[in-house]
C-alpha positions as a Markdown table, in Angstrom:
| # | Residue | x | y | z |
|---|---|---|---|---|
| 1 | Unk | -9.8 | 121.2 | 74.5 |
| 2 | Unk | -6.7 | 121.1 | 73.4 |
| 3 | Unk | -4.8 | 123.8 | 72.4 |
| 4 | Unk | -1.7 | 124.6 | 70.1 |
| 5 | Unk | 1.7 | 125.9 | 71.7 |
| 6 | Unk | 0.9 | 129.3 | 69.4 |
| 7 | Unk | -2.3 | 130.4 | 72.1 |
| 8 | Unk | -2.8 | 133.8 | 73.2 |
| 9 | Unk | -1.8 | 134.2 | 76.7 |
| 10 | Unk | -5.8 | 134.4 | 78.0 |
| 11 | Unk | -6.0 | 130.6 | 76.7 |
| 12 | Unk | -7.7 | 131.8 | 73.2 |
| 13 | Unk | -6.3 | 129.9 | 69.9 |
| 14 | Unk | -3.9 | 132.4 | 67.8 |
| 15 | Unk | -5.2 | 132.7 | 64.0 |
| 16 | Unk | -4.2 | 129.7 | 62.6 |
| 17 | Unk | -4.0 | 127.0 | 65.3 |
| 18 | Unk | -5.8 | 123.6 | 65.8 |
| 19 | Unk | -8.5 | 123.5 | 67.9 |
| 20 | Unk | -10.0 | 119.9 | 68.6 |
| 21 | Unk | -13.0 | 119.3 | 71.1 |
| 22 | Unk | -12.7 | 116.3 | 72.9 |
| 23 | Unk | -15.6 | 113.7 | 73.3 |
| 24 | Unk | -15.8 | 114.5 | 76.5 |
| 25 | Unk | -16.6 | 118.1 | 76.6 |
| 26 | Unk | -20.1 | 117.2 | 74.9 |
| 27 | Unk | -22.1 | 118.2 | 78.1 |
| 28 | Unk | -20.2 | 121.6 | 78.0 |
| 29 | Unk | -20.3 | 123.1 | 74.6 |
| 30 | Unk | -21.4 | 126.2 | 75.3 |
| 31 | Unk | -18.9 | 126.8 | 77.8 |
| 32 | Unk | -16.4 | 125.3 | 75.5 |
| 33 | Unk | -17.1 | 127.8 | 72.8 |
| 34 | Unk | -16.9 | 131.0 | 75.4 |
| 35 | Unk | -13.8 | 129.1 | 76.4 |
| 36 | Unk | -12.1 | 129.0 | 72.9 |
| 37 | Unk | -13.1 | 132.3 | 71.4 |
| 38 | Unk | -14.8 | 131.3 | 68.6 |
| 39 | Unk | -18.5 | 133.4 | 69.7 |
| 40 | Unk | -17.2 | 136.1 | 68.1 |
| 41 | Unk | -14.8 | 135.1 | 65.5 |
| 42 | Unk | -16.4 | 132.4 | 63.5 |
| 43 | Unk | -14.1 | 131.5 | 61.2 |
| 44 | Unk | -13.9 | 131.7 | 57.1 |
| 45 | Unk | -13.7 | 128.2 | 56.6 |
| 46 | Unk | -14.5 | 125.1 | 59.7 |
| 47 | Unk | -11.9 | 122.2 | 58.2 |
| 48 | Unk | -13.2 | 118.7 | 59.5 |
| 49 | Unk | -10.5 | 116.1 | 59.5 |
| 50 | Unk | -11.4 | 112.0 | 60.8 |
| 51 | Unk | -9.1 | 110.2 | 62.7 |
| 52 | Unk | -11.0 | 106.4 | 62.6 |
| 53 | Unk | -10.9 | 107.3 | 58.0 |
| 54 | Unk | -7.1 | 106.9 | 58.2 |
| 55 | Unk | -6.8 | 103.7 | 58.7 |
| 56 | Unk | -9.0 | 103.2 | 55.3 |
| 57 | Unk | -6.2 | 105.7 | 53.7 |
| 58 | Unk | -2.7 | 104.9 | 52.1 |
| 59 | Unk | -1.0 | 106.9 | 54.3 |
| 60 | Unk | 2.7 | 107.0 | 53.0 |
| 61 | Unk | 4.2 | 110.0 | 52.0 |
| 62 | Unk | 2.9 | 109.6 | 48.4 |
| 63 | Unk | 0.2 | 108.2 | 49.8 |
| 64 | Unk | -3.7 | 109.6 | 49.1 |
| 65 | Unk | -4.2 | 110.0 | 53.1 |
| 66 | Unk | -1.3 | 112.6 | 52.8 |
| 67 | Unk | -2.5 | 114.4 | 50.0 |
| 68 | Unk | -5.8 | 114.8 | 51.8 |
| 69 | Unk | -4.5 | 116.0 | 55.0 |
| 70 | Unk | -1.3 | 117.5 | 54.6 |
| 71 | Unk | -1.0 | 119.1 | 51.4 |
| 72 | Unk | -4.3 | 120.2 | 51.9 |
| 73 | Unk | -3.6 | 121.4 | 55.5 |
| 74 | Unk | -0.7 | 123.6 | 54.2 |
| 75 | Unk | -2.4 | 125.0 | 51.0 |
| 76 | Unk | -5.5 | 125.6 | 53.6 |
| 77 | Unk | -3.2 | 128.2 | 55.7 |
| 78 | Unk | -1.3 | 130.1 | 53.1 |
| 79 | Unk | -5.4 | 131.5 | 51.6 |
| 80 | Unk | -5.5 | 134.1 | 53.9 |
| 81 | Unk | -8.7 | 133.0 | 55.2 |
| 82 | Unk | -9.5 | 132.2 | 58.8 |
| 83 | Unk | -9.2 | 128.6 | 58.9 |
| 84 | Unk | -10.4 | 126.4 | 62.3 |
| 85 | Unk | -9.3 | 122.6 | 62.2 |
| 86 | Unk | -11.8 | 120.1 | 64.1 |
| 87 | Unk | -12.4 | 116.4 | 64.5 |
| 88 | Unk | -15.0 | 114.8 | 62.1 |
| 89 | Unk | -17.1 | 113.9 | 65.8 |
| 90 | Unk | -17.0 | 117.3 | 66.4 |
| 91 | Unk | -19.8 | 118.1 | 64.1 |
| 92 | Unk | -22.0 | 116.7 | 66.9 |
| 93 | Unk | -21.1 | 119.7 | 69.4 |
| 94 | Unk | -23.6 | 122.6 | 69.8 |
| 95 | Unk | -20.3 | 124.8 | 70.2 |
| 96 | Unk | -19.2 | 124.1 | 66.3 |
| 97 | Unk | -18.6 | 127.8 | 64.9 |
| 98 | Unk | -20.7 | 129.2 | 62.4 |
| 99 | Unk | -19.3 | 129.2 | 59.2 |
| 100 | Unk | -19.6 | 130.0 | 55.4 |
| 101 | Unk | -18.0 | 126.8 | 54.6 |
| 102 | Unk | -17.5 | 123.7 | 56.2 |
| 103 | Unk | -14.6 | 121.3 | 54.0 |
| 104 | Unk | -14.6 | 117.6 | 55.3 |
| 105 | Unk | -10.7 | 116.1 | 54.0 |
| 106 | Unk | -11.6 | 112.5 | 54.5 |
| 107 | Unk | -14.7 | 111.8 | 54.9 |
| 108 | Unk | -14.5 | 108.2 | 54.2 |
| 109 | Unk | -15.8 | 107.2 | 57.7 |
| 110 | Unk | -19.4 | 109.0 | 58.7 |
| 111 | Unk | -21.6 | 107.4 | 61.3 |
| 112 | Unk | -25.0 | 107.6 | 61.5 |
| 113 | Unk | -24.6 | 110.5 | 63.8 |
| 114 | Unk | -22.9 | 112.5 | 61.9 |
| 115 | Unk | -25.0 | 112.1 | 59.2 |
| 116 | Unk | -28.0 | 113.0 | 61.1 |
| 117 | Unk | -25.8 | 116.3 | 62.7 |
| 118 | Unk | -24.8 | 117.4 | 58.9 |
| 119 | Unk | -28.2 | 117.1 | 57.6 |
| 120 | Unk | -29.8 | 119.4 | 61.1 |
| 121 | Unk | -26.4 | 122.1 | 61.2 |
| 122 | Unk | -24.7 | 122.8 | 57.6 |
| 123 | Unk | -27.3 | 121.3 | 55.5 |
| 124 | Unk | -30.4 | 123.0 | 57.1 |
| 125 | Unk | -28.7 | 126.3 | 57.1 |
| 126 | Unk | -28.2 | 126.7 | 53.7 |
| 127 | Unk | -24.0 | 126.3 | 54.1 |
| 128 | Unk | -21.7 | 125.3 | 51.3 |
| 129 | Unk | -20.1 | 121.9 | 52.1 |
| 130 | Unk | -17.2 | 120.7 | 49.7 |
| 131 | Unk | -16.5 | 117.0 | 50.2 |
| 132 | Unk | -12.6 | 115.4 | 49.3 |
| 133 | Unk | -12.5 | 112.1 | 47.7 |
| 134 | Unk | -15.5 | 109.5 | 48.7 |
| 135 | Unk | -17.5 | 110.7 | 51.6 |
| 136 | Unk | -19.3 | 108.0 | 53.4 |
| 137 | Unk | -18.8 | 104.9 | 52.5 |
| 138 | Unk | -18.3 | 103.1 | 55.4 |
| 139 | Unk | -20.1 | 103.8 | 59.0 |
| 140 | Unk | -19.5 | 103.0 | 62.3 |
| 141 | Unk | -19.4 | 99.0 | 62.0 |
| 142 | Unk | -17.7 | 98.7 | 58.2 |
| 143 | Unk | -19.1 | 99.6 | 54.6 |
| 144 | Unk | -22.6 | 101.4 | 55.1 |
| 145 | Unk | -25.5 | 100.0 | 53.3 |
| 146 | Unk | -26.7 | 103.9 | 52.8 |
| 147 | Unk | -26.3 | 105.7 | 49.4 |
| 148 | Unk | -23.4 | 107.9 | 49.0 |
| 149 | Unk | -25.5 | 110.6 | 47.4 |
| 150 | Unk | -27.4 | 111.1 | 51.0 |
| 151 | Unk | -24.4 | 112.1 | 52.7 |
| 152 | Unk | -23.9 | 114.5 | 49.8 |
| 153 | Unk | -27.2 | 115.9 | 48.6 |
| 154 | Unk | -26.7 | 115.1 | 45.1 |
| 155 | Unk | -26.5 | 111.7 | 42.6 |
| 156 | Unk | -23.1 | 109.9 | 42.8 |
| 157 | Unk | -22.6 | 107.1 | 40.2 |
| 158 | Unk | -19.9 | 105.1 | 41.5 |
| 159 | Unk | -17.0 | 104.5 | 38.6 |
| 160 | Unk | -15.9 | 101.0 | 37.8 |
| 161 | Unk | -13.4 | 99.4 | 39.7 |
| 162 | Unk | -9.8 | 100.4 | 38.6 |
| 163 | Unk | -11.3 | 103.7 | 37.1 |
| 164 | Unk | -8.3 | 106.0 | 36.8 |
| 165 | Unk | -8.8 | 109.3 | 38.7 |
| 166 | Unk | -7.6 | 113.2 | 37.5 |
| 167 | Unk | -9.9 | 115.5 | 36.0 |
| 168 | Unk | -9.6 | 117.8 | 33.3 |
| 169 | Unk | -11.5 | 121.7 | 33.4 |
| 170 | Unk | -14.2 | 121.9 | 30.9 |
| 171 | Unk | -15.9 | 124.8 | 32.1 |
| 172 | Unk | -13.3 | 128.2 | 32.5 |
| 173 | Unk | -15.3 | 130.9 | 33.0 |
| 174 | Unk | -16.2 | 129.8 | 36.0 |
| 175 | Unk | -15.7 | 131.7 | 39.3 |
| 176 | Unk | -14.1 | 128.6 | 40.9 |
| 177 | Unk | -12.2 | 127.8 | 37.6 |
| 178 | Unk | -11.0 | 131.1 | 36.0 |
| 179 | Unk | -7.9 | 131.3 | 37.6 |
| 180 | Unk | -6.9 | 127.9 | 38.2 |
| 181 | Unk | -2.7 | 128.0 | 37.1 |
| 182 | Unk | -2.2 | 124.8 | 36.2 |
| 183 | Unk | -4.2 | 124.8 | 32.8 |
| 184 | Unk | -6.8 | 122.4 | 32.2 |
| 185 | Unk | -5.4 | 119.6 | 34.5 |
| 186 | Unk | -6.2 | 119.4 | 37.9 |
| 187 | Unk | -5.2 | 116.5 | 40.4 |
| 188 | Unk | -3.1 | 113.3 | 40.2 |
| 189 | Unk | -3.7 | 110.8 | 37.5 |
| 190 | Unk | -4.0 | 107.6 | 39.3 |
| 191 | Unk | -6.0 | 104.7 | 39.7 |
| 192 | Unk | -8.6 | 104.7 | 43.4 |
| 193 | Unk | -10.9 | 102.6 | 44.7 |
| 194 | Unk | -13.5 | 103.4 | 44.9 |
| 195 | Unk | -14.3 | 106.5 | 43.0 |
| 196 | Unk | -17.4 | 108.3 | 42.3 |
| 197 | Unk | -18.5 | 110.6 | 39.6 |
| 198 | Unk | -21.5 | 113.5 | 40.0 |
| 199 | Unk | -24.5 | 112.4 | 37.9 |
| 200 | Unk | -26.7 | 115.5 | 38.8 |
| 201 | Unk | -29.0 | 117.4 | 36.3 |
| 202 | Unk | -28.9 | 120.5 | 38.6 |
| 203 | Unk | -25.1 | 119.7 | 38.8 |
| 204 | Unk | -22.6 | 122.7 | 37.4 |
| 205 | Unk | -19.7 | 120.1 | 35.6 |
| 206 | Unk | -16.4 | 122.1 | 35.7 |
| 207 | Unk | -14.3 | 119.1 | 34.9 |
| 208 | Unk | -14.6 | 115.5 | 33.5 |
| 209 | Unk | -11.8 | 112.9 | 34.2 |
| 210 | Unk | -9.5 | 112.5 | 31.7 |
């Protein structure tokens, strides 16, 4: 595993830090959660970052890739909730922590896998799962032939290309709305490809895009 330069002397993460499982640690996951400390503090919130979906991100510093990871990294940290950081792959490892919810930042890469691993661990259990920008479109070999909405567990309608992204709040009394600061406008308006919008009849819509 590899550990941040902020670990406790007895080789457990300190509240905060990066904890990554490498692929190779597969065959020892139990041992790998003793190891890291998690059995007994699971934290708030597992944050699932992918390394191979960066090379289908604009990664500049105004760049979407950026926004996903870094911004979101910092604003992650500064909740006050316990926050562990893993690798995407790491969703396959019997040692993932047990957790209320599990946030993927760019999910734009999800093999077959990983699918099948989200669908047995998170899914099954009843966990909220919050998905950033367009989760599974492409697989292992290039663009996946499977539906968006799988990955997701609910209907996607995928915009036209060009659509023009940003969303404004249409439903305030929401508890995930209420107190947003920035008034009705949330996120960048911008053009993305591709983009997605929720066509769900169980579907709660807080906000349309503008």
């Amino acid at each position: 595993a590899a550990l941040s330069d902020g670990d406790t002397p007895d080789g457990t993460p300190a509240a905060g830090d990066d904890v990554f499982l490498s692929e190779d640690e597969e065959t020892k996951s139990d041992e790998v959660a003793i190891d890291l400390g998690w059995c007994g503090t699971c934290p708030d919130v597992v944050v699932f970052v992918d390394e191979s979906s960066l090379f289908y991100l604009k990664n500049d510093p105004a760049g979407l890739g950026q926004n996903l990871i870094g911004r979101s990294r910092e604003m992650l940290l500064r909740t006050g909730a316990s926050i562990g950081f893993f690798l995407q792959s790491d969703i396959l490892h019997k040692a993932l922590p047990d957790a209320p919810l599990y946030l993927f930042l760019n999910p734009l890469r999800i093999t077959s896998q990983e699918r099948a691993a989200i669908r047995e661990k998170p899914q099954a259990r009843g966990k909220t799962i919050a998905w950033l920008y367009a989760p599974g479109v492409f697989d292992a070999p290039g663009p996946t032939a499977q539906d968006v909405s799988e990955v997701v567990g609910m209907t996607l309608r995928r915009q036209p290309w060009n659509s023009r992204v940003g969303s404004q709040i249409v439903e305030q009394r929401h508890p995930m709305t209420e107190r947003v600061r920035s008034g009705k406008r949330i996120g960048v308006e911008e053009i993305l490809n591709p983009s997605f919008s929720v066509d769900d009849s169980q579907a709660i819509v807080l906000a349309e895009y503008v």
